[in-house]
LUMKOLDO-603860 format. One record per atom (N, C-alpha, C): residue number from 1; x, y, z. Coordinates in steps of 0.05 Angstrom, whole numbers, padded with zeros to 5 digits, m for minus. Example, Ala and Ser with C-alpha at 12.3 -4.5 7.8 and 13.67 -1.06 7.14 Angstrom:
2
site koldo: 1&east: 00264&north: m00114&up: 00156
site koldo: 1&east: 00246&north: m00090&up: 00156
site koldo: 1&east: 00264&north: m00066&up: 00156
site koldo: 2&east: 00257&north: m00045&up: 00142
site koldo: 2&east: 00273&north: m00021&up: 00143
site koldo: 2&east: 00258&north: 00001&up: 00157
***
This chain:
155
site koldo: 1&east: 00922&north: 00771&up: m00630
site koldo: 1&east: 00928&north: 00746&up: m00618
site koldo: 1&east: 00901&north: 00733&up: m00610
site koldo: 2&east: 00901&north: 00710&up: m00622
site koldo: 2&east: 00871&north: 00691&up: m00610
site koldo: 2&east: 00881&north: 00679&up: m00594
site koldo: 3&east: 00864&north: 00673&up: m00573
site koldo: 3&east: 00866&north: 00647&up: m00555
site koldo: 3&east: 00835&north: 00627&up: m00551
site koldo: 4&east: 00830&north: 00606&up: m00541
site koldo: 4&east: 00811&north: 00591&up: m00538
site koldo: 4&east: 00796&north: 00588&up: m00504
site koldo: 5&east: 00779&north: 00597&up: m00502
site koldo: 5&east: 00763&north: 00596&up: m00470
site koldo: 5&east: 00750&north: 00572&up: m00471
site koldo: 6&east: 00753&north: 00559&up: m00464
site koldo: 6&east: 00731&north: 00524&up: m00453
site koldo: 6&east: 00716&north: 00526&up: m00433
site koldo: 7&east: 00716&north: 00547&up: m00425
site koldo: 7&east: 00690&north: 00550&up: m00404
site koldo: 7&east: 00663&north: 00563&up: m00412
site koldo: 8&east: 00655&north: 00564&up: m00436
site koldo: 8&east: 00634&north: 00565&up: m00448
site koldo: 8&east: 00615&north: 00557&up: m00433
site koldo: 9&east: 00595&north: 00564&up: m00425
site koldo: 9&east: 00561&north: 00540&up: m00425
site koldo: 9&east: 00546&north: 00548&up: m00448
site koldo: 10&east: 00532&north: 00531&up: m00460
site koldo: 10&east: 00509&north: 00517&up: m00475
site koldo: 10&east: 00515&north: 00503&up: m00495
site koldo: 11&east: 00514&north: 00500&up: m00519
site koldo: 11&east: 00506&north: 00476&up: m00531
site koldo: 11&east: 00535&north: 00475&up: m00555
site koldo: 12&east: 00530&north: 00509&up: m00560
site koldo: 12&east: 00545&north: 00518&up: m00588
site koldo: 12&east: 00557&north: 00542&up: m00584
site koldo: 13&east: 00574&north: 00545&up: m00574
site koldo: 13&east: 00583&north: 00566&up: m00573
site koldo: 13&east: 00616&north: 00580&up: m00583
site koldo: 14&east: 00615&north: 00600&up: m00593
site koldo: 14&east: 00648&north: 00612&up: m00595
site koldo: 14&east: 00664&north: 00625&up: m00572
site koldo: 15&east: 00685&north: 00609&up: m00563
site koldo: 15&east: 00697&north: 00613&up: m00543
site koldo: 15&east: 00713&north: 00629&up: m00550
site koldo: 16&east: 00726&north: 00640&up: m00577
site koldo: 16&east: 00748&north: 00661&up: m00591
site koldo: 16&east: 00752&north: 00684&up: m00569
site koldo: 17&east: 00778&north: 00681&up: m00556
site koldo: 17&east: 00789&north: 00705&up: m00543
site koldo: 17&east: 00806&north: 00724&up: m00556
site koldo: 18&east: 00805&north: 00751&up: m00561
site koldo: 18&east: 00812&north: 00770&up: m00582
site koldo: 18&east: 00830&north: 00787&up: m00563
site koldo: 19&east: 00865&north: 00793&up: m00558
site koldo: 19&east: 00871&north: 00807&up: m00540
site koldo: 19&east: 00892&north: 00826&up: m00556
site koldo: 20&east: 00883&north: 00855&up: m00542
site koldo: 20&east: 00891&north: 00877&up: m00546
site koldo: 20&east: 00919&north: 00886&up: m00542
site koldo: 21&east: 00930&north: 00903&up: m00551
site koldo: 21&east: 00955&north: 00912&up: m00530
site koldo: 21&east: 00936&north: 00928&up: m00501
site koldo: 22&east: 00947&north: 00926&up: m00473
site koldo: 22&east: 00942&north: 00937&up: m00452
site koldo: 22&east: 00937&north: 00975&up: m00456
site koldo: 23&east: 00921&north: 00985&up: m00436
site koldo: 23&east: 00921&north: 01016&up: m00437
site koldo: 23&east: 00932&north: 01013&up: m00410
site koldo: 24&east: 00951&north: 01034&up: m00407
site koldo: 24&east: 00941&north: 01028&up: m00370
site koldo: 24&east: 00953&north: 01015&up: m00358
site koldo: 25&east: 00936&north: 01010&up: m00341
site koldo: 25&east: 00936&north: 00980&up: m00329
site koldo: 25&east: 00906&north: 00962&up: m00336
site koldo: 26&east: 00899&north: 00974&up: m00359
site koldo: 26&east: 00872&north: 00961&up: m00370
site koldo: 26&east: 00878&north: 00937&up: m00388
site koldo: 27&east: 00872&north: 00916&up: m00382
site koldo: 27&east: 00879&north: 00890&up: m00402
site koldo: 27&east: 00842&north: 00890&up: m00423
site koldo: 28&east: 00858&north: 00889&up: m00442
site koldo: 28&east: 00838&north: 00899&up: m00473
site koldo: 28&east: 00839&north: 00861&up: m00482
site koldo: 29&east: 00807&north: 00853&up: m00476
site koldo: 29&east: 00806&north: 00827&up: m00494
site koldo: 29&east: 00779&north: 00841&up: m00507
site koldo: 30&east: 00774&north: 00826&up: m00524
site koldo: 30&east: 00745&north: 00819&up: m00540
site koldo: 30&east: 00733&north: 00793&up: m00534
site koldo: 31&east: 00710&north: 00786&up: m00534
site koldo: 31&east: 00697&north: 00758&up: m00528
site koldo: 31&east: 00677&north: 00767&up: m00535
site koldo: 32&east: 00660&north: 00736&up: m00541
site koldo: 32&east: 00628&north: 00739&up: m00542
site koldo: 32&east: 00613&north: 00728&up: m00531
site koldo: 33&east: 00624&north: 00727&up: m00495
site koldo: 33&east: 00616&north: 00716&up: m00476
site koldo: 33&east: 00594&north: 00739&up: m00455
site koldo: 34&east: 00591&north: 00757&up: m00467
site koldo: 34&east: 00579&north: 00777&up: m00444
site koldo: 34&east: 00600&north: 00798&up: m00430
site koldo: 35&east: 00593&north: 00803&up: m00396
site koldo: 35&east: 00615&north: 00830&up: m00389
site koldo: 35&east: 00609&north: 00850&up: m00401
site koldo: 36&east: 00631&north: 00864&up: m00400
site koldo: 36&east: 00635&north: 00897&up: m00405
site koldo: 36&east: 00626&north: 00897&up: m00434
site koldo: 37&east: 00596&north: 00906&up: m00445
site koldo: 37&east: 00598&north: 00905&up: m00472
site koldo: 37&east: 00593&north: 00935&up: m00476
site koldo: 38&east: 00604&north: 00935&up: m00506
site koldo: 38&east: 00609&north: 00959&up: m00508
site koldo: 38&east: 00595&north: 00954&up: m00549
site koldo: 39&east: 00580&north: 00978&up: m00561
site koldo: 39&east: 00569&north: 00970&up: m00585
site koldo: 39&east: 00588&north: 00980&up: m00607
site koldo: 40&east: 00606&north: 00983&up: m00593
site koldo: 40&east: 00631&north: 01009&up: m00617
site koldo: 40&east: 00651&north: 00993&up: m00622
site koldo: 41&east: 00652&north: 00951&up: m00608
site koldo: 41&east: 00676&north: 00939&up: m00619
site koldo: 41&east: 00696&north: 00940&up: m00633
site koldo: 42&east: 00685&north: 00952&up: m00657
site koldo: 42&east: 00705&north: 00969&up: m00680
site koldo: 42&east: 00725&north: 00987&up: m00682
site koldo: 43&east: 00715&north: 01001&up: m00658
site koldo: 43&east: 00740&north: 01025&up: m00642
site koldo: 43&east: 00771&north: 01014&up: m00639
site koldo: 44&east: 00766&north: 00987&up: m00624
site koldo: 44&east: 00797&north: 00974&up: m00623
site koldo: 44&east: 00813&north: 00967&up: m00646
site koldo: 45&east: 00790&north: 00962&up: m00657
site koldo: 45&east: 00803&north: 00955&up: m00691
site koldo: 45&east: 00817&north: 00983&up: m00706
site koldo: 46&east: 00804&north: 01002&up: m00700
site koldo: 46&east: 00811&north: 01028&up: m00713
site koldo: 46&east: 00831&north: 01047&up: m00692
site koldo: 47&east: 00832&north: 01032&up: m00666
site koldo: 47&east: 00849&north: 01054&up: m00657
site koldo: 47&east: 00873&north: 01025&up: m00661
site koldo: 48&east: 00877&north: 00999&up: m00669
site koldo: 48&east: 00896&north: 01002&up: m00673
site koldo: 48&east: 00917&north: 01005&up: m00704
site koldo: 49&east: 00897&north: 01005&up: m00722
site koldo: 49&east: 00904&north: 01023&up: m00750
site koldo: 49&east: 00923&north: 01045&up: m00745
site koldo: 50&east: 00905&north: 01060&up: m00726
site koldo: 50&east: 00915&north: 01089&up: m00709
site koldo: 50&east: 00937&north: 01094&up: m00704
site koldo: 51&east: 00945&north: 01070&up: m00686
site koldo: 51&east: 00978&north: 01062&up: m00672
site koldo: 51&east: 00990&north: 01051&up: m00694
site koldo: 52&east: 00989&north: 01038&up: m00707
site koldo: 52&east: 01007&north: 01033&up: m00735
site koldo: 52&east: 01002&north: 01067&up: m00755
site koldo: 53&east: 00989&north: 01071&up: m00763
site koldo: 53&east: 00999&north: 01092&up: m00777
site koldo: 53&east: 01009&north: 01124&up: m00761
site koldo: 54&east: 01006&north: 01132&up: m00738
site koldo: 54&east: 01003&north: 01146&up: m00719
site koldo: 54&east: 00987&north: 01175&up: m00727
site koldo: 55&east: 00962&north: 01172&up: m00747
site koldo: 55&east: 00948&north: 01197&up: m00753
site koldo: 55&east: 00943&north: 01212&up: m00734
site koldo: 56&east: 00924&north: 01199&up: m00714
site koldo: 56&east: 00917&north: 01227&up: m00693
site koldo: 56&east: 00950&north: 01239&up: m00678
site koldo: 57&east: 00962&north: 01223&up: m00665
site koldo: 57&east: 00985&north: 01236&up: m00657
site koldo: 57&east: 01005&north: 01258&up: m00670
site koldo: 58&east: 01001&north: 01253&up: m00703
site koldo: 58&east: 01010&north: 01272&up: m00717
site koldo: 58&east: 00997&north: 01299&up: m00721
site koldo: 59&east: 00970&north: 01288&up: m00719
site koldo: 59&east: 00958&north: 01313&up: m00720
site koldo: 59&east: 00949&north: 01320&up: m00699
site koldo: 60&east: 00956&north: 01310&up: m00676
site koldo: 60&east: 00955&north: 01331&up: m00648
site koldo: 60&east: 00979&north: 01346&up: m00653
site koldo: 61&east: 01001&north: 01338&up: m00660
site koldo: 61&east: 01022&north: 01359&up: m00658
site koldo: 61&east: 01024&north: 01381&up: m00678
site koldo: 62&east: 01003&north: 01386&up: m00698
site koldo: 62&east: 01007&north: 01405&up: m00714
site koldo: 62&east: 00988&north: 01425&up: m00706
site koldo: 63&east: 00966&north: 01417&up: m00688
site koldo: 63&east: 00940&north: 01425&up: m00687
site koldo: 63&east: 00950&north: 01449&up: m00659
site koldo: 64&east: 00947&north: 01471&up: m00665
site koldo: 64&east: 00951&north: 01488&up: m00642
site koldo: 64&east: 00937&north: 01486&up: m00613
site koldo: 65&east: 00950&north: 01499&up: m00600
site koldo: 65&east: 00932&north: 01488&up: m00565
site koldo: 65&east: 00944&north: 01515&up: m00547
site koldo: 66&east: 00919&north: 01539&up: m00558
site koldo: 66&east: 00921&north: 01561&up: m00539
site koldo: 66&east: 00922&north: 01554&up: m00502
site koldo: 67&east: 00913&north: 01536&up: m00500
site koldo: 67&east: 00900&north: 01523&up: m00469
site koldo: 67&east: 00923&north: 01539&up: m00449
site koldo: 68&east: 00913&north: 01538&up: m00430
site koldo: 68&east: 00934&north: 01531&up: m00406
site koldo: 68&east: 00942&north: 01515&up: m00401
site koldo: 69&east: 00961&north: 01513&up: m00394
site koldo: 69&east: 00982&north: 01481&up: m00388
site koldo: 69&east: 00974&north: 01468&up: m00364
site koldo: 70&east: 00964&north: 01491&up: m00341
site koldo: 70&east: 00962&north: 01480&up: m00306
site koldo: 70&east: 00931&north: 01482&up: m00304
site koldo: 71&east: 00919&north: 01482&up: m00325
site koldo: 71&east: 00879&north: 01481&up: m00324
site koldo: 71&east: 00870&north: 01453&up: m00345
site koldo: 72&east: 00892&north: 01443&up: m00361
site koldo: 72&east: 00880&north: 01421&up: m00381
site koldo: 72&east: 00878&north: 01396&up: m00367
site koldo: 73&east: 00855&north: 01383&up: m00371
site koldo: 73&east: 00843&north: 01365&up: m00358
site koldo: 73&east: 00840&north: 01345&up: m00383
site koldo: 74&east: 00834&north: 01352&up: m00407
site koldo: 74&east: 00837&north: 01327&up: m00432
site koldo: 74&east: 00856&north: 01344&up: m00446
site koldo: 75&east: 00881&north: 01315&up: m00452
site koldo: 75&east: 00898&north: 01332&up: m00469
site koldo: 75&east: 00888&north: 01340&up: m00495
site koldo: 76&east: 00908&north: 01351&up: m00514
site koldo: 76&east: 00890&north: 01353&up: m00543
site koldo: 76&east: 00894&north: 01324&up: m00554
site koldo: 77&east: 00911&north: 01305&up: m00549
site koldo: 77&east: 00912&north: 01281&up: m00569
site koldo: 77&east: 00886&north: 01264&up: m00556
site koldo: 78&east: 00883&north: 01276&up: m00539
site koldo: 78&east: 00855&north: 01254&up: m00527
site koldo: 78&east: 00831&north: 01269&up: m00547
site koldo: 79&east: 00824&north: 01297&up: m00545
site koldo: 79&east: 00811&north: 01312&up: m00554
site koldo: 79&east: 00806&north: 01299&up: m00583
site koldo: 80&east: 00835&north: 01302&up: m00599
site koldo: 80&east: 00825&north: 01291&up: m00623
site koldo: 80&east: 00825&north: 01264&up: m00630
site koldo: 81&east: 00833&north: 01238&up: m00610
site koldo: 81&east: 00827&north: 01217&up: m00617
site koldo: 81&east: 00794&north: 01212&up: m00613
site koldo: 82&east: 00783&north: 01223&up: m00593
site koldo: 82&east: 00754&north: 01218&up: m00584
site koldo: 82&east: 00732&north: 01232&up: m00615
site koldo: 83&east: 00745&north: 01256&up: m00621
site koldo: 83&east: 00727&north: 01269&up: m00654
site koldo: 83&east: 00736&north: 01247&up: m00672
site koldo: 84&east: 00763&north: 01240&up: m00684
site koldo: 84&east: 00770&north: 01232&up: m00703
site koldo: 84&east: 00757&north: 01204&up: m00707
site koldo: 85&east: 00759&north: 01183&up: m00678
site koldo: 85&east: 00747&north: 01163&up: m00669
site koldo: 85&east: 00709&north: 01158&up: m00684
site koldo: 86&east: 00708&north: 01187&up: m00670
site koldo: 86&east: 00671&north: 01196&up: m00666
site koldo: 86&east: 00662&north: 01181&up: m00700
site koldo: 87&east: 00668&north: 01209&up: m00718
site koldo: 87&east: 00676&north: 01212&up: m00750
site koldo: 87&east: 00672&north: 01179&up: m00757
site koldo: 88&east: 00696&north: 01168&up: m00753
site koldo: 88&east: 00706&north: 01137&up: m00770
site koldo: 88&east: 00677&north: 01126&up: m00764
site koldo: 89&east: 00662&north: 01121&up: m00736
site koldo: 89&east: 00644&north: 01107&up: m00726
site koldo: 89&east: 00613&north: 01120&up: m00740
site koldo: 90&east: 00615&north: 01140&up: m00748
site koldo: 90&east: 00585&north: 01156&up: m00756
site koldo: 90&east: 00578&north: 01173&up: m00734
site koldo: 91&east: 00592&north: 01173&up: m00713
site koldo: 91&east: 00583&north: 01198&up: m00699
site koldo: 91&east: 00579&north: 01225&up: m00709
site koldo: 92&east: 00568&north: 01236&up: m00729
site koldo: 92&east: 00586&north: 01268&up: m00738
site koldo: 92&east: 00578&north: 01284&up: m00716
site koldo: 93&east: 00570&north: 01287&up: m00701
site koldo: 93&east: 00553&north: 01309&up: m00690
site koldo: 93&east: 00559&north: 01301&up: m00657
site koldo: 94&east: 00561&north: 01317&up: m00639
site koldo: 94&east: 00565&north: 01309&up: m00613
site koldo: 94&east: 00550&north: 01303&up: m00593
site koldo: 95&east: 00531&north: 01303&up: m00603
site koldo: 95&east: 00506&north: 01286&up: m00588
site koldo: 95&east: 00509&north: 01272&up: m00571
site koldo: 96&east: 00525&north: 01245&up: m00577
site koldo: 96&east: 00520&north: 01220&up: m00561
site koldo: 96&east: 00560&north: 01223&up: m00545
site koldo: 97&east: 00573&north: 01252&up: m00550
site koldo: 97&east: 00600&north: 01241&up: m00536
site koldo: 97&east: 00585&north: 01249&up: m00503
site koldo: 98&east: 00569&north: 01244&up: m00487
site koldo: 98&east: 00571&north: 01244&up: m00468
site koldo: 98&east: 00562&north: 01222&up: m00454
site koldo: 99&east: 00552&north: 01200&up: m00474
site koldo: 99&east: 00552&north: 01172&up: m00463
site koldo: 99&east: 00572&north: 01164&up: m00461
site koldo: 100&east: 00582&north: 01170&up: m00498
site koldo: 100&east: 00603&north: 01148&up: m00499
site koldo: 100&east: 00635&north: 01157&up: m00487
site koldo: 101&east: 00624&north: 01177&up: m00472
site koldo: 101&east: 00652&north: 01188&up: m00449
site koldo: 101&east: 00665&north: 01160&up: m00433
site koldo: 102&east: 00643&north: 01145&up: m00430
site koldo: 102&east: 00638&north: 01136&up: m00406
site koldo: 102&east: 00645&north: 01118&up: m00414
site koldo: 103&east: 00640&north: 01100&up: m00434
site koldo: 103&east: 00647&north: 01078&up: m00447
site koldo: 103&east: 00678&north: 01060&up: m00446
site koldo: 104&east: 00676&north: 01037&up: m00434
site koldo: 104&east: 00709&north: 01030&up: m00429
site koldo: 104&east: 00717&north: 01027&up: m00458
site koldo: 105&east: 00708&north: 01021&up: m00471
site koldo: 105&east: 00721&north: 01012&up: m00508
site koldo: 105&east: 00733&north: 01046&up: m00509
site koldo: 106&east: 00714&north: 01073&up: m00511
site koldo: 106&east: 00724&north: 01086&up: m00520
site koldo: 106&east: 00747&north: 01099&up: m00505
site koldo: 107&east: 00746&north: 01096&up: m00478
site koldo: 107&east: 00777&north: 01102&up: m00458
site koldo: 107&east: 00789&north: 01085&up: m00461
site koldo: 108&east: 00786&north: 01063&up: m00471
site koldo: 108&east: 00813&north: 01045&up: m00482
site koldo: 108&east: 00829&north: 01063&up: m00507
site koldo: 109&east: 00810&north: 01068&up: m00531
site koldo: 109&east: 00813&north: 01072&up: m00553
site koldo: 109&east: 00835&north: 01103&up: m00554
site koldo: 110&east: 00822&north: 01123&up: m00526
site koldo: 110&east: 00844&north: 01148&up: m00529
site koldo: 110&east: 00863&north: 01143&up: m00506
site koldo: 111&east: 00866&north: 01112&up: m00498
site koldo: 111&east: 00889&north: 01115&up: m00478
site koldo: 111&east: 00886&north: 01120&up: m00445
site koldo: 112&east: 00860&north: 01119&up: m00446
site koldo: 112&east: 00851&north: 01144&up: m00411
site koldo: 112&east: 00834&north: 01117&up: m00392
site koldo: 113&east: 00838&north: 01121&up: m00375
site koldo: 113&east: 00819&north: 01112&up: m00359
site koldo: 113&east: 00799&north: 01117&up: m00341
site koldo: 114&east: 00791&north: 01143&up: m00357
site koldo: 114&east: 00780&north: 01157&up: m00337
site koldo: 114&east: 00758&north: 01168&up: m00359
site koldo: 115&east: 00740&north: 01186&up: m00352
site koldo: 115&east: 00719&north: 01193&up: m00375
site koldo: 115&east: 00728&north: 01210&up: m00389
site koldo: 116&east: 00723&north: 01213&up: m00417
site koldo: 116&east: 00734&north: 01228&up: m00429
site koldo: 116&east: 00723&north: 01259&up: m00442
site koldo: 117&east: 00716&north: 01276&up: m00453
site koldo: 117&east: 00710&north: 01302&up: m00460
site koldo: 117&east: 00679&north: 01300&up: m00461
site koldo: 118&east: 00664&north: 01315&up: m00448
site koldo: 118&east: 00641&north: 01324&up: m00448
site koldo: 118&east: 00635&north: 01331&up: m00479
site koldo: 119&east: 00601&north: 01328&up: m00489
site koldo: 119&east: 00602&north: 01350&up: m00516
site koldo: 119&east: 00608&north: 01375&up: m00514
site koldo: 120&east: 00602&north: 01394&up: m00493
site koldo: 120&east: 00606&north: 01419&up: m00491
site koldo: 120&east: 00635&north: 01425&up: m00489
site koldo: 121&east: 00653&north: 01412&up: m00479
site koldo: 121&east: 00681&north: 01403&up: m00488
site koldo: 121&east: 00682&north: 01408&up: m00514
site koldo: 122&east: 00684&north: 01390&up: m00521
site koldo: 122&east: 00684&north: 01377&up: m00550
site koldo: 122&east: 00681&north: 01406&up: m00563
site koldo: 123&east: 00658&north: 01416&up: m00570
site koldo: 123&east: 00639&north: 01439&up: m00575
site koldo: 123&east: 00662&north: 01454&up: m00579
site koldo: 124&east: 00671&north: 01472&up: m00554
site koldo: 124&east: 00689&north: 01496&up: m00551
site koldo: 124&east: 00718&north: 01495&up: m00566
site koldo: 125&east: 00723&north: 01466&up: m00563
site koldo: 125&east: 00754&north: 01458&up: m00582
site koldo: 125&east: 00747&north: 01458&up: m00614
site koldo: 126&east: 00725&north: 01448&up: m00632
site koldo: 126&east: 00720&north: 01456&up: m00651
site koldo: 126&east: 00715&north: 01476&up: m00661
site koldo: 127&east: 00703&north: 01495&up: m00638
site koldo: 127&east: 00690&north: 01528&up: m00648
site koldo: 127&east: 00723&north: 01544&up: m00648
site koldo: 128&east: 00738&north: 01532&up: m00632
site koldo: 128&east: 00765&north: 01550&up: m00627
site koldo: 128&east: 00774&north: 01549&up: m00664
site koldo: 129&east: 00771&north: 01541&up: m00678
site koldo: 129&east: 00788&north: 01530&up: m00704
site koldo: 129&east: 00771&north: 01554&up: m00730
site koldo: 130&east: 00787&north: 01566&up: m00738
site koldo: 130&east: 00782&north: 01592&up: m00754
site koldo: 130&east: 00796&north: 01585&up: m00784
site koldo: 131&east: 00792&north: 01594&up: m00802
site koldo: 131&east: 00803&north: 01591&up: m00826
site koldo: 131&east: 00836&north: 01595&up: m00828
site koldo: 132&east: 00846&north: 01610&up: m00818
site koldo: 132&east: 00877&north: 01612&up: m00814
site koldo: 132&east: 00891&north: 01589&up: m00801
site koldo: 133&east: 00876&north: 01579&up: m00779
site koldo: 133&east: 00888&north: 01553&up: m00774
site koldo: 133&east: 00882&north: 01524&up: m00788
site koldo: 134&east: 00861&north: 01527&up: m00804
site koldo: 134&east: 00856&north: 01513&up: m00824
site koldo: 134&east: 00876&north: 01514&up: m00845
site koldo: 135&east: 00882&north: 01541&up: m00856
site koldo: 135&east: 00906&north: 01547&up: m00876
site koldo: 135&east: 00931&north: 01529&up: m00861
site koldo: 136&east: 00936&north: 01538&up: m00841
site koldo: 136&east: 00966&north: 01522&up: m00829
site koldo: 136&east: 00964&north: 01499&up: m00822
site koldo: 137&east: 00938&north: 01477&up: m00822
site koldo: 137&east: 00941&north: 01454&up: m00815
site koldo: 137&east: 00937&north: 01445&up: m00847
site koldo: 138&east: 00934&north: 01454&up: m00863
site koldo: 138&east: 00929&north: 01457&up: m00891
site koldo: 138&east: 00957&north: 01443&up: m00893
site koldo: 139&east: 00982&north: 01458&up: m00890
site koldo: 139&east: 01006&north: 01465&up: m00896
site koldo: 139&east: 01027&north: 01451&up: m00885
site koldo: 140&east: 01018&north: 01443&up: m00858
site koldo: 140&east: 01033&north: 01427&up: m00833
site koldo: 140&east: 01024&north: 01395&up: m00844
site koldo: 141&east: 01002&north: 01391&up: m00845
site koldo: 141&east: 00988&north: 01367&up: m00863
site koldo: 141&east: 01006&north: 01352&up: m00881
site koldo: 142&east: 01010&north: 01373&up: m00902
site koldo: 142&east: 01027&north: 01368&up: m00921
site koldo: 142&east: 01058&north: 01358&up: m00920
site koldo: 143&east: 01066&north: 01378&up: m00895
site koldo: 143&east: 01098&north: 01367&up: m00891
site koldo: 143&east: 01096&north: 01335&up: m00879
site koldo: 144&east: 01078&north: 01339&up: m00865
site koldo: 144&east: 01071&north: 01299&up: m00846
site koldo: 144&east: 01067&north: 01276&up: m00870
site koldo: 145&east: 01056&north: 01289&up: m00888
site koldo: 145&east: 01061&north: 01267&up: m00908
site koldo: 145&east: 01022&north: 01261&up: m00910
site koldo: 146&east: 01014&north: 01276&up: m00907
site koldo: 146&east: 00985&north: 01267&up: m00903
site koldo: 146&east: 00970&north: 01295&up: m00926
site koldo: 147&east: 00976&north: 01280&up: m00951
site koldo: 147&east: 00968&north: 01298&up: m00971
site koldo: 147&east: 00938&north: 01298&up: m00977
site koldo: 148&east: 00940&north: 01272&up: m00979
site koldo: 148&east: 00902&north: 01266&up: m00979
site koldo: 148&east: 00888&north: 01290&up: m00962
site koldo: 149&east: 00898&north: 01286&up: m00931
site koldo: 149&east: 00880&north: 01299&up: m00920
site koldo: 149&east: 00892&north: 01336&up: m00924
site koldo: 150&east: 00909&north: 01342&up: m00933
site koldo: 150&east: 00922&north: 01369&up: m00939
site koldo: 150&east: 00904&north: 01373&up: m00955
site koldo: 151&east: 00893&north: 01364&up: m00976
site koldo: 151&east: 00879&north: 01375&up: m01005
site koldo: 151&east: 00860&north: 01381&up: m00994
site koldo: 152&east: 00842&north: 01367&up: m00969
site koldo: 152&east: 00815&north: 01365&up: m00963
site koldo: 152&east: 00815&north: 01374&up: m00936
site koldo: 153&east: 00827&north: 01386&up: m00930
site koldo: 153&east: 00838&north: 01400&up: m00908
site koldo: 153&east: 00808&north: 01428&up: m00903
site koldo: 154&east: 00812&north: 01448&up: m00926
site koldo: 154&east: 00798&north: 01470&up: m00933
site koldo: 154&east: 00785&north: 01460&up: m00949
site koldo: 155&east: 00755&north: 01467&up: m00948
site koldo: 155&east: 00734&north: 01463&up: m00964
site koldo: 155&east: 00722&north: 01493&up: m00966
***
């Protein structure tokens, strides 16, 4: 949904208001007026691809979660919207998830309003993942309807 801002100042400017569905109680616009900037604009665009096709949600539910239930502090769908997110954007490597923890675009993007997974986080949830659970997300993949990523699953 666009809308039009007329309170612009200077000479030439694009007033285009760009609005989100809500997180929260977080109201999600875009502008190119200044505020809360964030360099990952793209995230909203891709997390809402996300919500129309529901990939990460599907594959939180196939994806095992030894955790404890009364110690988890990021769920796993947050876990893997923040990697899957990372990936789409060129993050490969976890370097920079402890800026962009912080970042309101990307706590919009997994739903949270609060900061989201440290790298060393991050870190320990990927090291948990062994070839056998690769085989069964291999397999689970496939029943979801997500063949593409079933074939390319195991490398």
């Amino acid at each position: 949904m666009m809308k039009t801002n007329n309170d612009c100042a200077g000479t030439v400017c694009n007033s285009e208001l760009f609005s989100f569905p809500p997180v929260k109680k977080r109201q999600v616009q875009a502008s190119f007026d200044g505020g809360e900037v964030t360099s990952d604009a793209g995230l909203l665009a891709l997390r809402q691809v996300d919500r129309k096709l529901g990939l990460t949600r599907k594959l939180a539910r196939v994806l095992p979660d030894p955790r404890d239930p009364d110690r988890i502090e990021h769920p796993l769908l947050t876990l893997v919207r923040q990697r899957v997110y990372g990936l789409c954007l060129g993050y490969e490597d976890l370097n920079d998830q402890n800026t962009l923890r912080a970042d309101p675009a990307w706590q919009t993007a997994a739903e949270r309003d609060e900061p989201l997974a440290s790298s060393p986080t991050l870190c320990r949830w990927e090291n948990r993942a062994n070839r056998s659970v690769a085989w069964g997300e291999d397999r689970a993949a496939g029943r979801l309807g997500f063949l593409p990523l079933a074939n390319a699953a195991v490398v």
